[in-house]
GUKOLRO-569566 format. One record per residue (C-alpha): residue in three letters; x, y, z. Coordinates in steps of 0.2 Angstrom, whole numbers, plus 2048, in hexadecimal, padded with zeros to 3 digits. Example, Ala and Ser with C-alpha at 12.3 -4.5 7.8 and 13.67 -1.06 7.14 Angstrom:
ALA83E7EA827;SER8447FB824;
//
This chain:
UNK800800800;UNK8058117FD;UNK80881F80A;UNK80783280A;UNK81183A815;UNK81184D817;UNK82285581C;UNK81F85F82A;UNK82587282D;UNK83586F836;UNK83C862829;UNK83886F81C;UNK84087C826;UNK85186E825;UNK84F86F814;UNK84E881811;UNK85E88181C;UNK867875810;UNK85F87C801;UNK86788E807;UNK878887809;UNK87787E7F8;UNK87388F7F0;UNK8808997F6;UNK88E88D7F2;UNK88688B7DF;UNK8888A17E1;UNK8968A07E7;UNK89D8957D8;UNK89389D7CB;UNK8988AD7D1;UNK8AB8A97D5;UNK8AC8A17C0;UNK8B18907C5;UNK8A688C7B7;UNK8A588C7A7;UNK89D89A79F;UNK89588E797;UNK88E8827A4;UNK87C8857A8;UNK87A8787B3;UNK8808817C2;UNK8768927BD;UNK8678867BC;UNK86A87D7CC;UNK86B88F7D5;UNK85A8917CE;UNK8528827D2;UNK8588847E5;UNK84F8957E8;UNK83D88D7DF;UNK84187E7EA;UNK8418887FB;UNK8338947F3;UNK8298817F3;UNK82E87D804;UNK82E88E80E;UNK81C892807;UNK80F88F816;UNK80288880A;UNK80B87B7FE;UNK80C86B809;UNK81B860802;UNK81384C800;UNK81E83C801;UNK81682E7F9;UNK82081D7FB;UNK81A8097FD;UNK81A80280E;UNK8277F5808;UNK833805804;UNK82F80E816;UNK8337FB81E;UNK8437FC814;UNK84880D813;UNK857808821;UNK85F7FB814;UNK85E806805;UNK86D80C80B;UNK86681C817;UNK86C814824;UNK85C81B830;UNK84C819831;UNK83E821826;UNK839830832;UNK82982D83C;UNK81F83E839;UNK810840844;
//
């Protein structure tokens, strides 16, 4: 059977956090001209990061995991090494 889990506030707070530290160290390379002037990728990543903590800051979008009970059961020996998070 199939699960929705919503992600609650304070996991999307972490991953604002990270997306923010992602973003400035894609500036920072972009800006610096480590890359190639003709390398988009980088550009495109920076970009994607500030929609992605846009998504995840907003107060109405909830973010939804959807997985298979076999892959929650698992999720230890798929190589994460933890537990899928119990979110109440």
């Amino acid at each position: 059977m199939k699960q929705s889990i919503k992600i609650p506030r304070s996991q999307k707070d972490i991953i604002i956090h990270a997306l923010n530290h992602y973003q400035s160290a894609l500036e920072q390379m972009v800006d610096s001209n480590t890359v190639n002037a003709d390398d988009d990728y980088l550009r495109y990543q920076h970009f994607d990061c500030r929609q992605l903590i846009g998504i995840m800051a907003d107060e109405e979008i909830d973010v939804i995991v959807e997985l298979e009970d076999e892959v929650k059961e698992t999720f230890v020996h798929r190589g994460h090494g933890v537990d899928f998070p119990e979110y109440v």
